[in-house]
C-alpha positions as a Python dict, from the first residue, in 0.01 Angstrom:
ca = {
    (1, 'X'): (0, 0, 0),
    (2, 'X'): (-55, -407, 98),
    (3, 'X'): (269, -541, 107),
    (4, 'X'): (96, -863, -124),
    (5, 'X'): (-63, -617, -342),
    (6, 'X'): (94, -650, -687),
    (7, 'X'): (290, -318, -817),
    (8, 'X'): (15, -295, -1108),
    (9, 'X'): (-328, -323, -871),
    (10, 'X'): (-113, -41, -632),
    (11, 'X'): (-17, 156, -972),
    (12, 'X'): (-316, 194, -1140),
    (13, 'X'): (-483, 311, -869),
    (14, 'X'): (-217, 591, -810),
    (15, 'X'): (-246, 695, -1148),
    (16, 'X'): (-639, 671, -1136),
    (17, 'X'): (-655, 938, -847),
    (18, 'X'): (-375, 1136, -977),
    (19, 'X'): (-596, 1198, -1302),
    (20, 'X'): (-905, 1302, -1076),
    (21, 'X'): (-1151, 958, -1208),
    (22, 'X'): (-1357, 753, -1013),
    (23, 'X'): (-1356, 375, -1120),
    (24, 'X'): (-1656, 448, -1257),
    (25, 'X'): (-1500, 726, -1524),
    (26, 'X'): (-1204, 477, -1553),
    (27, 'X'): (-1363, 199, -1656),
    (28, 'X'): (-1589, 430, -1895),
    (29, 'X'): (-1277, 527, -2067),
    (30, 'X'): (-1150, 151, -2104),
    (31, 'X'): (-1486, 30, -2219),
    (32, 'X'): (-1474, -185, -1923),
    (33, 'X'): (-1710, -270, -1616),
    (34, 'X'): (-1651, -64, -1299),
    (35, 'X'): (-1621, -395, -1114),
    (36, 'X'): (-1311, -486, -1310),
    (37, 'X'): (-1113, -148, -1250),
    (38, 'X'): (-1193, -252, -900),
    (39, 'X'): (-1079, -598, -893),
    (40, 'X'): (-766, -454, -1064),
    (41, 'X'): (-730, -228, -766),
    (42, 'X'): (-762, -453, -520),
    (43, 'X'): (-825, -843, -528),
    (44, 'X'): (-463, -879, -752),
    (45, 'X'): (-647, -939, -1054),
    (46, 'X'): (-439, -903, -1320),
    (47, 'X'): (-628, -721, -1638),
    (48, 'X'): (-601, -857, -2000),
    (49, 'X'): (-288, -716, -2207),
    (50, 'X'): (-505, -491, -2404),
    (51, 'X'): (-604, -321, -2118),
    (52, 'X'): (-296, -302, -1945),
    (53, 'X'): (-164, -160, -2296),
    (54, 'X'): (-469, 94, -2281),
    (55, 'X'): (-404, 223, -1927),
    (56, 'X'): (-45, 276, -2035),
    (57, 'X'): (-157, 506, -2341),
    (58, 'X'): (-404, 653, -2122),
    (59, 'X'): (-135, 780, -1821),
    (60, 'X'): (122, 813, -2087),
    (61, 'X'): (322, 565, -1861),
    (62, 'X'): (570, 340, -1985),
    (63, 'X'): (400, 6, -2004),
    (64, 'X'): (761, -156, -1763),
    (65, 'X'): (718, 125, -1485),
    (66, 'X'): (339, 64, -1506),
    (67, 'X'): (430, -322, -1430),
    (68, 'X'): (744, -305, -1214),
    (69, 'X'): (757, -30, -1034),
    (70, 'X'): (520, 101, -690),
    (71, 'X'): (445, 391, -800),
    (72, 'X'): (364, 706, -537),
    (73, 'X'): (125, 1008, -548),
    (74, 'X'): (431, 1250, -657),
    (75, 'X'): (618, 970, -833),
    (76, 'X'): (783, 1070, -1185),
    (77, 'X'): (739, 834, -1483),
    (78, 'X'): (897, 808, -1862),
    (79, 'X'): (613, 825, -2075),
    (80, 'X'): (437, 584, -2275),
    (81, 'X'): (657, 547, -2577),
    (82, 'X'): (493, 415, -2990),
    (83, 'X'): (650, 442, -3331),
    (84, 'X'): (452, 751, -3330),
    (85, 'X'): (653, 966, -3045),
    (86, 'X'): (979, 743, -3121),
    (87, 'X'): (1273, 1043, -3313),
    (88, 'X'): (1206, 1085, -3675),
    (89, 'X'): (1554, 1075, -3720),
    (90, 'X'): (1615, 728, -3531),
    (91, 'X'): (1324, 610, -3726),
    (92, 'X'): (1484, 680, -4050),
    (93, 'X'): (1822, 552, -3936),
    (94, 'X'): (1712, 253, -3880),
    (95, 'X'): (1474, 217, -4166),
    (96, 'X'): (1773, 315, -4415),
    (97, 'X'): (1990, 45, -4276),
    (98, 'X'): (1755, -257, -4334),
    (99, 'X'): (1832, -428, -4671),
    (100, 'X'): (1602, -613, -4832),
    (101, 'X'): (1747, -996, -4708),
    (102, 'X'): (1648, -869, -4342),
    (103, 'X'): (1289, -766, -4457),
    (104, 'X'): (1263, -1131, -4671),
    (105, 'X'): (1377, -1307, -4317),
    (106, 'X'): (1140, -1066, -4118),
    (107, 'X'): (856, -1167, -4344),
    (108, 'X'): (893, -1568, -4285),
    (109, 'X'): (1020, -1558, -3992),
    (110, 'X'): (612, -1366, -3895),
    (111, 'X'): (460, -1606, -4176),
    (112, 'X'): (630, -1891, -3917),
    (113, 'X'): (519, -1733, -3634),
    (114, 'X'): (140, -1724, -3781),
    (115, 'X'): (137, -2079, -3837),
    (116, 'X'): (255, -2206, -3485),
    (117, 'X'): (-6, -1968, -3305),
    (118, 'X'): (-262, -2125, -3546),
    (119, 'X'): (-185, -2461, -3463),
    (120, 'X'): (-118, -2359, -3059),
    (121, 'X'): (-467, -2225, -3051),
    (122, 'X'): (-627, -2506, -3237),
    (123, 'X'): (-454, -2738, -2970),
    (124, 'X'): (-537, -2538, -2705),
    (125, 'X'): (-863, -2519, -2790),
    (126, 'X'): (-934, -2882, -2811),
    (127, 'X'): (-764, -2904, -2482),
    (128, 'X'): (-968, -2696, -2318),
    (129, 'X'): (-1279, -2867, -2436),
    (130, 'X'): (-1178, -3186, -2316),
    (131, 'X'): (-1146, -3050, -1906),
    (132, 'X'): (-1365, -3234, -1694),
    (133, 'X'): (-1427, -2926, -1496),
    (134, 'X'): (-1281, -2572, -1478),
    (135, 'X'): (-1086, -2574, -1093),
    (136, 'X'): (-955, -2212, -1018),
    (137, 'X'): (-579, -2344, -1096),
    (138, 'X'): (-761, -2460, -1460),
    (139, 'X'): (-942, -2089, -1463),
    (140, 'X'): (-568, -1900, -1375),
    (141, 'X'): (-413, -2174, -1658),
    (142, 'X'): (-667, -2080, -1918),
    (143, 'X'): (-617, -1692, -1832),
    (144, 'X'): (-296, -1716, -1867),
    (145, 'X'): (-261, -1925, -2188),
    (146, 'X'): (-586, -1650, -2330),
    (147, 'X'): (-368, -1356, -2233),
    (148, 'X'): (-72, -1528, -2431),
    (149, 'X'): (-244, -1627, -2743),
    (150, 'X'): (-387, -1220, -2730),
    (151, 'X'): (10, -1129, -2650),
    (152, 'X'): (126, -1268, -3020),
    (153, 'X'): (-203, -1234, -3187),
    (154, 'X'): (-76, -848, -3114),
    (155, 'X'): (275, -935, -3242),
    (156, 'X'): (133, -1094, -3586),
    (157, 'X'): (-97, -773, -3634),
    (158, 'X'): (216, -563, -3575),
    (159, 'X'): (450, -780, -3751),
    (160, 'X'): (187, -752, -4024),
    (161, 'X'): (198, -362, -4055),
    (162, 'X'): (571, -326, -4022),
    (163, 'X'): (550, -547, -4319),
    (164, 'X'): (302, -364, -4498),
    (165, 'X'): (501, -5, -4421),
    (166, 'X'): (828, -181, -4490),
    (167, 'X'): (672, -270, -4826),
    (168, 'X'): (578, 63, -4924),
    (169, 'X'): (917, 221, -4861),
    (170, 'X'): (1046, 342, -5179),
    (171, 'X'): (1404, 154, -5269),
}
């Protein structure tokens, strides 16, 4: 591996081979181009969250070892982890000790959080309209600020279903 190579670029093509796909069959599975699962690979270009979140579910990697760690050909890995393969039991726990004040403070505190990525991304997006020209730093700025706003727009839809399942449960 390039020593400047990012642990991600270096990881997911590890896990790519170890799976037995081409880019080609990689990026057919991500709905992406083949061009980006290159890029990924090897010009330290760092993928959207949703993608990085899909190649996670995909290798059944944990989405910090995926990110952190250089992964090798034999390398061992805790698995991708969702509400789905959390423990029943733990689930339950924990659903059992939240009262209904902590689901009332979840609920505005997500409301709050709503309403300050509205008014981020209406700022941002006059902001961006007003640049004279798009530099690369402006191109890695807007990325990054894109990859954010997608980062809680992901929180607010999960926030949003905890609320509704949280609603349902039967006091």
């Amino acid at each position: 591996m390039q020593k400047d190579r990012l642990p991600l670029a270096n990881n997911i093509k590890i896990l790519r081979k170890r799976a037995g796909l081409n880019q080609e069959q990689l990026a057919d599975k991500l709905n992406i181009k083949r061009s980006n699962v290159a890029a990924y690979e090897t010009k330290n270009v760092e993928p959207r969250l949703s993608i990085i979140l899909e190649i996670a579910r995909l290798f059944d990697i944990s989405i910090s070892t995926l990110l952190e760690e250089n992964l090798t050909t034999d390398s061992t890995f805790p698995p991708f982890e969702t509400a789905e393969t959390a423990s029943d039991a733990t689930f339950e726990k924990n659903v059992i000790d939240i009262n209904k004040t902590d689901v009332n403070s979840f609920i505005t505190k997500s409301i709050n959080i709503k309403k300050v990525l509205e008014g981020f991304k209406s700022f941002y997006n006059f902001r961006k309209s007003k640049l004279k020209e798009i530099t690369p730093h402006n191109q890695k700025i807007i990325f990054d600020i894109e990859n954010f706003i997608q980062l809680m727009e992901d929180l607010i839809a999960h926030n949003e279903a905890m609320i509704s399942m949280l609603s349902s449960i039967k006091r």
